[in-house]
N, C-alpha and C positions, 0 to 999 in steps of 0.2 A: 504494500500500500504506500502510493505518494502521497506528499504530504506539501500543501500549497497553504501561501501566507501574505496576504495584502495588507497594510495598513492605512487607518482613515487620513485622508489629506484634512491638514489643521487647516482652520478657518484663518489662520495669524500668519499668512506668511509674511513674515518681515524678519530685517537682519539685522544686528549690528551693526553699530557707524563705532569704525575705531581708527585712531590716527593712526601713522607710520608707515612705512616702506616694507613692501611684502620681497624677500630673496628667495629666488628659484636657484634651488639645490642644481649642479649638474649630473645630465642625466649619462648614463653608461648602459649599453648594448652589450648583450650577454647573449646574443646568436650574431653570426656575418653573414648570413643569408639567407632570406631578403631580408634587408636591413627594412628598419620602418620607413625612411623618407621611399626605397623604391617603392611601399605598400600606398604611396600616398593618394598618388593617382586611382588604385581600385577602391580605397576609404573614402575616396569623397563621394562614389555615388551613391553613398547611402548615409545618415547623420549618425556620429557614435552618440552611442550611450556612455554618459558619466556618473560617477556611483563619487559619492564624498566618503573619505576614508579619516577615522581618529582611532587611537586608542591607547589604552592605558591612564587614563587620566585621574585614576587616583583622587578623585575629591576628596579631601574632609575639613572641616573647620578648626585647623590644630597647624602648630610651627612646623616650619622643615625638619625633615630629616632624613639622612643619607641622601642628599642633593636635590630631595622633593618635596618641591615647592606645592605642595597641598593651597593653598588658599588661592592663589594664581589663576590655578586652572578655570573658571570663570572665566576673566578676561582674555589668557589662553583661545579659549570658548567662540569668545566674540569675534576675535582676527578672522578664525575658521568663517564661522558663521556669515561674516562678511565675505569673504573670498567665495564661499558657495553662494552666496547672495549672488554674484555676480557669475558665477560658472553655473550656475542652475542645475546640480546635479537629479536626476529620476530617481537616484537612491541613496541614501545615505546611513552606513552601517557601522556602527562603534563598535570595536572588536574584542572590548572587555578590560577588567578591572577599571570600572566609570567610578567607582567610589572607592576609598581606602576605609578599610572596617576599624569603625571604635571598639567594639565587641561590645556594643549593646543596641538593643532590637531597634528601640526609639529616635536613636541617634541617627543609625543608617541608616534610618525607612527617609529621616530629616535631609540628611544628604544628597541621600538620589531625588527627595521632591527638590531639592534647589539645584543640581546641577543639571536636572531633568528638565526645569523650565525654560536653559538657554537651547536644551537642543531642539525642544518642543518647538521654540517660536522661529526655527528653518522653517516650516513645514514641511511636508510631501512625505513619501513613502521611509519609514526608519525602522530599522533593526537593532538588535542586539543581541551579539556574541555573551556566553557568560563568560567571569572571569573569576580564577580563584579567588580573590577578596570582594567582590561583587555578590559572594554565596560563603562568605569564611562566617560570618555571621547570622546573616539573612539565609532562610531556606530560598529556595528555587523559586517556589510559589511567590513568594511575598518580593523578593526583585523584579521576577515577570510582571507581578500585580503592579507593580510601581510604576513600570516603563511600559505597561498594558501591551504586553506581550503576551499571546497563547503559550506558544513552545521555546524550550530550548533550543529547539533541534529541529532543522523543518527546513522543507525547497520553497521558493516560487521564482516567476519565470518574468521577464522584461525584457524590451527590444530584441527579442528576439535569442536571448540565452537565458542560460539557466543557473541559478544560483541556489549553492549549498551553504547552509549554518550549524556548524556542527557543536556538540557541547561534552568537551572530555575533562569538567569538573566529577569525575566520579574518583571512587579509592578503586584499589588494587579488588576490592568484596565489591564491587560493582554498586555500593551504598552511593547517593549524591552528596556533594558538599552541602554544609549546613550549618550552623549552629556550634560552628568550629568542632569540628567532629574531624575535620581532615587533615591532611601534610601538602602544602604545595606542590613539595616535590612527588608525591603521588597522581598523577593526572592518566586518567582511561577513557578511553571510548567504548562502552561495554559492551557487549553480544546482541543485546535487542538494536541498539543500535546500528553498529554493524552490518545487521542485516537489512535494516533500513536503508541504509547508505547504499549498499548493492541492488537492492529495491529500483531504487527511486534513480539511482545513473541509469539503471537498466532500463527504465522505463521512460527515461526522454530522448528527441532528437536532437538537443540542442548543446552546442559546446558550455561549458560549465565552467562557473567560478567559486572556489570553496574558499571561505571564512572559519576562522577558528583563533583559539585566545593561547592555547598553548602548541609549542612549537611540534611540527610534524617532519620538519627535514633535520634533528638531533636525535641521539642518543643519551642524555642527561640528564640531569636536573629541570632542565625547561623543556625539555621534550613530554610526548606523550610516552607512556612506556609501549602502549602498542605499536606508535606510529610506522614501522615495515610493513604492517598488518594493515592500516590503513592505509600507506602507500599503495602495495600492492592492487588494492581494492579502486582505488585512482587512477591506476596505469590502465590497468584490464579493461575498465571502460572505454580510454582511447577518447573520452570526450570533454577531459579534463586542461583548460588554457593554462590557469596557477592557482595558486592557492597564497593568500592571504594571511597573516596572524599576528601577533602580538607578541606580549608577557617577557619579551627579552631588556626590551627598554632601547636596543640600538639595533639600526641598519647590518642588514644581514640578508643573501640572497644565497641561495643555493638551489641547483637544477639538478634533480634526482630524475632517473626515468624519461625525461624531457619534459618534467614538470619544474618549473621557477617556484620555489617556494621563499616568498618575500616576506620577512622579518620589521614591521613598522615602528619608528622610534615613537619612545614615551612621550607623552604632553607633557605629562607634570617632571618631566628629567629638567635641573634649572632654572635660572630665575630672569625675569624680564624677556622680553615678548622676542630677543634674536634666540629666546632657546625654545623657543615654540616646535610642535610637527605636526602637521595634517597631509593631509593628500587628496590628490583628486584619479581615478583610477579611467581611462579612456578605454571604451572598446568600438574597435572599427567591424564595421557589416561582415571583414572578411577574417574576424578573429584576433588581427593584430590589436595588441593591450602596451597603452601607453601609460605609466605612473605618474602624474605627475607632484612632483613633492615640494613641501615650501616649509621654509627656515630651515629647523635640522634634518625634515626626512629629503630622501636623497630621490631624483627621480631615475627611471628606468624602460626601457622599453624592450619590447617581445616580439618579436615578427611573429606573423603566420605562421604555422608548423607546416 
């Protein structure tokens, strides 16, 4: 069974106005052929789809620490929210840890109602990845409930591809994160899932881009521990562009299988608006995926396979 997920367009769409000069990261080509400028000419006959990319931003209402700027992110927030004010993306998906956990219920639910209102007032179509501190306190339920999200873990389909959200906050016992019940360094994608995942590639014709909050192309601590496992299940499909993620805090790109798996810089990494990172993700009619990245995140591009 697929599993398909639209959200309501807000009545508010309006953006931030923030001052400063926006710096485009340089971008670097990770295949030599076709490079993207030759794709340029078959991309225009058709208009890409632009998807707005954040993550890690770690809200809470508490001092730095370890070089995270907690109170920031807000403003952070805003830059984004302006830049996509003006790049109009069709989707906009946060890849997880949107809040940093106080470890208590009340606190968190406070947090994500405040950092939930800047993303709310983009409007249009929005997701969210979970992220281990996202669920280190709060159950599943009660974050989803917050950002009025149905699932964890679930497709839908836009301009014409298909997009995966996957959620490998579980333990090693296949239990969800929750109520600090968990080890970061513990992240699974468990067997129901799984099969879901093979499900649902199998079941579209459209090339696909997967999201997720813990890393799928490591072996360690940020990694999933199954991710070969879910590699694998990515390959086989054959309909997989890249995949998308988080939870490292820095630029990182790795092609496994002839999949790009892209590592997104922190928000809340630093202080003052040049240590910002968002992205905006470009896909052209004929598959090619352009990154484009501002402040610290770095851009990149994909040719067609």
């Amino acid at each position: 069974m697929t599993h398909r997920d639209t959200l309501p367009l807000s009545p508010n769409r309006r953006a931030f106005l923030r001052n400063g000069t926006l710096f485009l990261a340089a971008g670097a080509a990770l295949k030599t052929a076709p490079s993207w400028a030759e794709d340029e000419a078959e991309a225009e006959a058709g208009e890409r789809l632009r998807i707005g990319l954040i993550t890690d931003l770690h809200y809470a209402d508490k001092p730095p620490a370890i070089n995270r700027h907690y109170r920031e992110t807000p403003d952070k927030l805003a830059e984004a929210a302006e830049r996509f004010g003006e790049k109009k993306p069709s989707v906009i998906v946060e890849l997880g840890d949107y809040i940093d956990s106080s470890r208590d219920v009340a606190t968190d639910t406070r947090f994500l109602k405040r950092i939930n209102q800047g993303l709310s007032a983009i409007g249009g179509d929005r997701h969210y990845v979970l992220g281990n501190h996202c669920v280190e306190t709060l159950t599943k339920e009660e974050f989803l409930d917050g950002v009025e999200q149905e699932r964890s873990y679930y497709s839908f389909d836009k301009g014409g591809f298909h997009f995966v959200i996957l959620d490998a906050c579980f333990r090693s016992d296949h239990e969800p994160y929750g109520r600090e019940n968990s080890d970061w360094r513990d992240a699974n994608i468990p067997p129901d899932e799984v099969d879901w995942l093979k499900e649902d590639l199998k079941a579209t014709d459209k090339k696909t881009v997967v999201f997720v909050h813990q890393r799928l192309d490591v072996e360690n601590a940020y990694g999933v521990n199954n991710a070969p496992e879910i590699r694998g299940v990515l390959e086989d499909s054959g309909k997989v562009l890249a995949v998308l993620q988080g939870h490292y805090h820095r630029n990182d790109v790795k092609t496994i299988g002839g999949i790009p798996y892209c590592t997104l810089v922190a928000m809340v990494e630093g202080t003052g608006a040049e240590n910002n990172a968002y992205s905006i993700l470009e896909i052209a009619p004929n598959g090619s995926i352009r990154l484009e990245g501002f402040r610290k995140q770095q851009s990149h591009n994909w040719p067609r396979a």
